[in-house]
C-alpha positions, 0 to 999 in steps of 0.5 A: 324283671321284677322278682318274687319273693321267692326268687329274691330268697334263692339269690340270696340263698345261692350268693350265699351259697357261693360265699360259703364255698369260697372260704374251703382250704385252696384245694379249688380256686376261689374263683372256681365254683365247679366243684360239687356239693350236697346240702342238708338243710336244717330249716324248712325251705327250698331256695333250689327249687324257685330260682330260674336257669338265668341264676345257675347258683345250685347247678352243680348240687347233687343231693339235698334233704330238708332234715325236718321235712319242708314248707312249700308249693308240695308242702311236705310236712315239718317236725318239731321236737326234743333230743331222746337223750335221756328219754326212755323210749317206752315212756308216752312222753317219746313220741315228741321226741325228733326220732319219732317225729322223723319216723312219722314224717319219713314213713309217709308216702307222700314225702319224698325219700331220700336217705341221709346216706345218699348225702354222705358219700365218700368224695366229700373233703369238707364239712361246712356249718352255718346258721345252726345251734349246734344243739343237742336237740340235733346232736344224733344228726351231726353223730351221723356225719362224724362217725362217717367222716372223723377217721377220714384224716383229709376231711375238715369240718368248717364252721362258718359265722357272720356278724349282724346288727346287735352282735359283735364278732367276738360274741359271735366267735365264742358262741361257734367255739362254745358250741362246737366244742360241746359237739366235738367233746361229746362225740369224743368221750361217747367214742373213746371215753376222754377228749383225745380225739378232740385234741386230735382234731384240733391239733391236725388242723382239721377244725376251722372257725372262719367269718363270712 
């Protein structure tokens, strides 16, 4: 069979998709991809959506959102926009910012609804990262999940790098371990005014920085 694009795309995407899975703390078998998960997908693709039953690499996803909305055959819109951090909400400047941009798009009726909540449930044990700046334009989005979960002492956030043409793994390393922090520290002196809770993480082994 020759392959679309699109088809090409979701293989890579779910091969991908498997590889990640293997890299979780032997709670599951290496071998075994039984387990379920949900994706929150900070890009604008749906690689689930092309992929034939002959390549059951999402059969066992639960619940998925395209973040800033998604391009594809029932094209649903996108957004762009800055961190409000810092912005007063009454300025005209707001409405670029990617709370009012989610508003406008969320609000449509033509978007399908899925709330973010419904991807955060209480089963989950691992929190993987891969392929995201860990910006701060995206920071009220990862605020979300470690509210929901930083207390939860047997959930591990794990991030994920590879190394490609024109980067080396040691820049790579650094660049997961400069950002991360800035995630984890800015979370922890929002929470508790100092870094102990990062420490906490940290030294409890609930923090993985792993190559793919």
């Amino acid at each position: 069979k020759q392959l679309s694009v699109n088809e090409s795309y979701s293989i890579s995407a779910g091969s991908k998709l498997h590889e990640f899975l293997s890299t979780i703390p032997q709670r599951v078998e290496k071998s075994d991809f039984t387990h379920f998960y949900n994706i929150i997908n900070f890009n604008y693709t749906k690689p689930w959506e092309n992929i034939g039953f002959e390549w059951p690499f999402f059969e066992n996803l639960i619940e998925k959102v395209n973040i800033h909305g998604s391009i594809n055959r029932n094209y649903e819109g996108i957004i762009f926009g800055i961190n409000d951090a810092g912005i007063v909400p009454s300025v005209k400047e707001y409405i670029f910012t990617k709370a009012s941009r989610t508003f406008d798009l969320y609000t449509n009726r033509t978007r399908e609804k899925i709330k973010l909540d419904s991807l955060l449930t209480d089963s989950i044990k691992n929190i993987i990262f891969f392929g995201h700046s860990l910006s701060t334009a995206d920071y009220g989005y990862f605020r979300m999940i470690l509210e929901k979960y930083i207390a939860e002492e047997d959930v591990k956030f794990i991030f994920l790098y590879s190394v490609f043409e024109g980067t080396s793994e040691a820049k790579e390393r650094r660049k997961i371990i400069a950002n991360a922090s800035a995630l984890f520290g800015s979370y922890s002196i929002e929470s508790t005014s100092n870094t102990a809770l990062f420490h906490k993480l940290i030294q409890n082994d609930r923090i993985s920085i792993l190559k793919i």
